[in-house]
N, C-alpha and C positions, 0 to 999 in steps of 0.2 A: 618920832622918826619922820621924816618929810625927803622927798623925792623931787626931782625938775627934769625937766625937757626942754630943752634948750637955755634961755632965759628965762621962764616963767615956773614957777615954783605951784604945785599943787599936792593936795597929799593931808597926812591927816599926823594927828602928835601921836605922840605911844599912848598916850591913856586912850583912843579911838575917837576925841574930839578932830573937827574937821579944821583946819588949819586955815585962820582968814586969810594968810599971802597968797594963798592958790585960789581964794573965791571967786575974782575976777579973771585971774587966769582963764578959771573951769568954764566962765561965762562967755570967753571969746572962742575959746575951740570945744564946745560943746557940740560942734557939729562934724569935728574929726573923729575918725577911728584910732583908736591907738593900734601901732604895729603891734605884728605880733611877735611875740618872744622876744620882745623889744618893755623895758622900760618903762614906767606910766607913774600916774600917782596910787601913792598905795592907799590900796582902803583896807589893809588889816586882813585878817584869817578871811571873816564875812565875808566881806567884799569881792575875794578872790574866789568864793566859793561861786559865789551869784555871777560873775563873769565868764566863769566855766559854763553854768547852767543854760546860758542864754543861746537860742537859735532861733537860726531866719525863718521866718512867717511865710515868702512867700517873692517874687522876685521882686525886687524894690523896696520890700517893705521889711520891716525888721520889728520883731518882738524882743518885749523885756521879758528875762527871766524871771519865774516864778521867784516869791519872796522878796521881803519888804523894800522898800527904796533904802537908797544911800542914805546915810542922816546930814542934814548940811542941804540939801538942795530938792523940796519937793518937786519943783517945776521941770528938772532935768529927768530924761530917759536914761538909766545904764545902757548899752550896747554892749554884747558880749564880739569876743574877737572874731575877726574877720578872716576867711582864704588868705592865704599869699598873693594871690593874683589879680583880688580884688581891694587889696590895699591903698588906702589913699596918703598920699602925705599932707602933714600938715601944711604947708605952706604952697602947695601945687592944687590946680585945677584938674578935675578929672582923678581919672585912677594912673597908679602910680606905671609898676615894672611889667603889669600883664596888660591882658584887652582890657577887663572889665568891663561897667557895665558902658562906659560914652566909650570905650578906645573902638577902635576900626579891629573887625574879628574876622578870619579868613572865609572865603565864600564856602557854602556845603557844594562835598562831589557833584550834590545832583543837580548843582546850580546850571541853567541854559546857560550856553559857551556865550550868547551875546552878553552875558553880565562880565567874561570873564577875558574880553577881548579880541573873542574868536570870531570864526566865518560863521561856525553850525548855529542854525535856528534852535528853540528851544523843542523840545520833545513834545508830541500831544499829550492830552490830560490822559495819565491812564496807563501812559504808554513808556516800553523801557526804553535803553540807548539804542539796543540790536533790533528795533523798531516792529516788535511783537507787544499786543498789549497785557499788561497785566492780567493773570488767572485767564486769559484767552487759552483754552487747551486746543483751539481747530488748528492752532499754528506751528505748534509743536510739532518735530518730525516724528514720520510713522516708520518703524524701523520694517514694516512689510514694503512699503513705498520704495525705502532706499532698495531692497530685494530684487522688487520689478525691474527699478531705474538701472540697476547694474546689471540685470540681466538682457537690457534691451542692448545695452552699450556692448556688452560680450558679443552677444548678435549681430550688430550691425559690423561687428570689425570683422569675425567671422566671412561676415557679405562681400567684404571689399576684397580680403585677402583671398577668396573663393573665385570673384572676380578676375582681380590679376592676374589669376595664375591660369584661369581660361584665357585671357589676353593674351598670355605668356605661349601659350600652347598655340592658339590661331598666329602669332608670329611666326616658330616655327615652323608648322603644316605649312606657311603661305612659304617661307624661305627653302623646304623640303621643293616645293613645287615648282619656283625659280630655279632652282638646281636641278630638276628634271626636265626642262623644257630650257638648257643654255641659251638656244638664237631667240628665244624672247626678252634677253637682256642684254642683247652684244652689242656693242659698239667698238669702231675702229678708228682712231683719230690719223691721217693721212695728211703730211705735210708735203705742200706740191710750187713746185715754180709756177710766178704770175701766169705765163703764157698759156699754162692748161686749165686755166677755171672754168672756160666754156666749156672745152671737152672733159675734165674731170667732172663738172657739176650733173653734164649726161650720163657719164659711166656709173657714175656713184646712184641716180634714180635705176637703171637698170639693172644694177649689183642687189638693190634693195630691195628689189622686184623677183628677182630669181631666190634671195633668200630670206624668208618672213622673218619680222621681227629684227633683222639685224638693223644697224643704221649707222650710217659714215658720216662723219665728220670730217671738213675740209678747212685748212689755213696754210690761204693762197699769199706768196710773197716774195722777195728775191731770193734767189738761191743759196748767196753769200748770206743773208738773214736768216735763212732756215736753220741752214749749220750751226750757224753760231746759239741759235737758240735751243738745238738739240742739244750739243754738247754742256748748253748751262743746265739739262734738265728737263727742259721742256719735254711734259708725255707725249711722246707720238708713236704709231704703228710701223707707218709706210713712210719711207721717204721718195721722194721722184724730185730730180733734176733737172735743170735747163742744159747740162754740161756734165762732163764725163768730171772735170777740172775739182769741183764743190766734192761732186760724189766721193771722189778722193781722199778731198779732205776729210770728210766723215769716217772714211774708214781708217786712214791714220789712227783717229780720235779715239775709235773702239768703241763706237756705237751702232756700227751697221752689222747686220748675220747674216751670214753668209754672201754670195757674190750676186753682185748688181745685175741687172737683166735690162739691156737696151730695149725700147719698146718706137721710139719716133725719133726722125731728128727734125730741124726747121733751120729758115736760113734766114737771110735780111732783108727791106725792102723800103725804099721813101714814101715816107706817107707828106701829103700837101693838105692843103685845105681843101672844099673843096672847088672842083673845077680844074685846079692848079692855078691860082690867079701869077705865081713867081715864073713860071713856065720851068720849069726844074724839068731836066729832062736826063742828067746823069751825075753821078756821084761827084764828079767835081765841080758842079754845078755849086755843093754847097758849101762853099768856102768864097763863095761870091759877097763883098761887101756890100754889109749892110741885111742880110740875107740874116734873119732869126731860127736858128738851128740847135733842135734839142736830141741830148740825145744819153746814152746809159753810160754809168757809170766804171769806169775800170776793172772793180770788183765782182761787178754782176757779167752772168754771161753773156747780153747782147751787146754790154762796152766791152767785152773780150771781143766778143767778133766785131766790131766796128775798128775797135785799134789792129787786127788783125788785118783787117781790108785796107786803111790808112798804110800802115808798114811793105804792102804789096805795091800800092799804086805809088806810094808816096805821095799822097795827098792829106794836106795837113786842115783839119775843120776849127775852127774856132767857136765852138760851141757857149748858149750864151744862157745853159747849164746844165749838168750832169744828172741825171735823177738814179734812185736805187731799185727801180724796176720798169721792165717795159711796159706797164698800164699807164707808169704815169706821164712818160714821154709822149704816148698817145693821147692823156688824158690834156697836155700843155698845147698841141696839134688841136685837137678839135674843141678847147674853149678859146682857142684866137690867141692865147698867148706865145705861140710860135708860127712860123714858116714853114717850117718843114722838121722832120725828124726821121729816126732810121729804131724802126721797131722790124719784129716776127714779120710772115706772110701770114703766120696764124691769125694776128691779132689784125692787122688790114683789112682781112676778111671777113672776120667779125665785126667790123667798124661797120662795115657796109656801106650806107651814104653818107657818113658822117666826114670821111676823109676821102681824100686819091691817090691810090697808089701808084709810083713810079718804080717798079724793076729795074736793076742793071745787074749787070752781067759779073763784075767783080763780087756779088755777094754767094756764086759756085766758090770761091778761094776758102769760106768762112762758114762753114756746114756743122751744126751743135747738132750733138745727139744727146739723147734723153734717159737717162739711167734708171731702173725704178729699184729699190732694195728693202728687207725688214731691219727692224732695228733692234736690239738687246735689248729693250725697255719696253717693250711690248708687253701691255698686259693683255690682251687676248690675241696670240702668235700664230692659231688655227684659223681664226675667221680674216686675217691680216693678211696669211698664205693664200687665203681662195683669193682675195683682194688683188692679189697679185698675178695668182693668175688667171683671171677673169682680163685684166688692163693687158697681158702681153697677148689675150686667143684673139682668132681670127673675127670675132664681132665689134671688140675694142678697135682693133686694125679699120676697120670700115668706116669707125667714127672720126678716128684720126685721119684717113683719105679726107672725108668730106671738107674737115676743116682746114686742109691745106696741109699739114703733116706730111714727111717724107717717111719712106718708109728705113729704118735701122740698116 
């Protein structure tokens, strides 16, 4: 009986003589393994026994199984069969379907990440991934440690929230205390026409003076601006007018409480540069060509009283621009950008030598009086009332004299 693998015939006849067509065969692949469960030259019962018996020596190296050689070829080793995975074929280099011993074999876990592509360094000698070293026992947790560490941390939250809540407590003691001492926290915001910022800005130190702790707030502007800024909103306590006219308006609107209280009135007067360099010497003086004449606005009350005076004399001015309050008609007067202008006596006064006042006699036709009133958006209505009537008693009265104020 005789056996082949591929083309080459090796194998032995039935009487257990060795078969000379496979002799040379045997001599060119004597250095293959035969697969296993695969197919080979037979060598009879014997033969088969002794290829079972045969195991590996050692790695690389391979031992013949015990009992006697194949007959037919002294000089040849038997090999007994090999793993599956270290199988080689006959006609290929290396091992065949596995690593084996030349294939490329996957790196061990504990291979350092730089063999394996990575960022991490390799580990110290010694030492594991979680960067404790091997049989080190000082590194290991001590479950008394964890004990302490968690009763520190209980503690210390304890401290804060302990903390807090005295925070919590001196908040309110200190806000208990603001509420028993009100005028140490009052304020009253008091919206007033341009012409009284001198004399409100005095009233309001001497208000502050007679009551500790309060303190007034002043936004000085035109009349017609105040209104309209109350009605969008704007907090304010006290209102006070240049004109009965505004005051009106407000109370249309439904922002003033209760009824307005006259306190001053004021009338009109030419103011020059000074000296008088134009010789301005009466009211129709300023309608002379050529002559720079500034003066209020229609809306505001001292262009109420100017067109009122205008309409009596029948004297037409051609003014060369209208401003929205009488500080700034004054203010166009004394930097040179006008001639002449028609502001308060109040404010003339106050100029002092910055301008020169000219009087006439048509400004008796055109006599503004001064309204003062609360308003329904008052958030403090008690300190706002004394405000009010501190500005109408007999010491306010005295302030207004000085500064030229007539009296209501």
């Amino acid at each position: 009986m005789s056996s082949c693998f591929g083309q080459v015939r090796i194998g032995v006849d039935g009487d257990g003589s060795p078969d000379p067509r496979c002799r040379g065969a045997a001599r060119g692949q004597r250095r293959h393994r035969p697969p296993l469960d695969r197919p080979g030259c037979a060598r009879g019962e014997q033969g088969r026994i002794r290829a079972q018996g045969r195991r590996r020596q050692g790695p690389g190296r391979i031992r013949a199984a015990s009992g006697g050689r194949r007959p037919g070829s002294a000089r040849r080793r038997q090999f007994g069969p090999q793993p599956v995975r270290r199988h080689r074929h006959p006609r290929r280099r290396g091992h065949g379907h596995g690593p084996g011993r030349d294939a490329v074999r996957p790196a061990p876990r504990r291979l350092a990440h730089e063999h394996r592509s990575g960022e991490r360094t390799r580990p110290r000698t010694g030492q594991h991934r979680g960067g404790r070293r091997q049989g080190d026992h000082r590194h290991r947790r001590n479950p008394r440690r964890d004990v302490v560490r968690r009763a520190r941390i209980v503690a210390a939250l304890i401290g804060t929230v302990l903390t807090l809540a005295a925070c919590g407590t001196s908040d309110d003691s200190a806000s208990e205390t603001t509420a028993s001492t009100p005028e140490s926290a009052e304020t009253i915001t008091v919206f007033a026409a341009a012409s009284l910022k001198a004399t409100f800005t005095q009233l309001g130190t001497q208000f502050e003076s007679a009551h500790p702790g309060s303190t007034v707030e002043f936004n000085f502007a035109g009349s017609s601006d105040l209104v309209a800024q109350i009605t969008q909103g704007a907090p304010a306590d006290v209102f006070a007018s240049a004109d009965t006219a505004n005051m009106d308006k407000a109370a249309e609107a439904g922002v003033v409480s209760g009824d307005p209280v006259n306190f001053a009135t004021n009338t009109l007067t030419i103011v020059t540069e000074p000296g008088n360099p134009q010789g301005i010497t009466s009211f129709a003086d300023l309608t002379r060509p050529g002559l720079k004449v500034v003066v209020c606005a229609p809306q505001v009350p001292c262009g109420t009283a100017t067109s009122r005076i205008e309409t009596q004399t029948g004297v037409d001015i051609q003014p060369v621009s209208e401003e929205s309050s009488v500080t700034d008609v004054l203010g166009k007067v004394t930097s040179g950008q006008a001639d002449a202008g028609l502001v308060y006596v109040t404010d003339a006064t106050n100029a002092g030598d910055k301008v020169t006042a000219v009087p006439f006699p048509e400004s008796a036709d055109a006599v503004n009086t001064y309204p003062i009133a609360l308003l329904e958006e008052s958030q403090n209505p008690q300190l706002a009332s004394k405000f009010l009537e501190f500005v109408t008693g007999d010491d306010a009265r005295t302030v207004f004299a000085e500064a030229g104020f007539g009296a209501p």
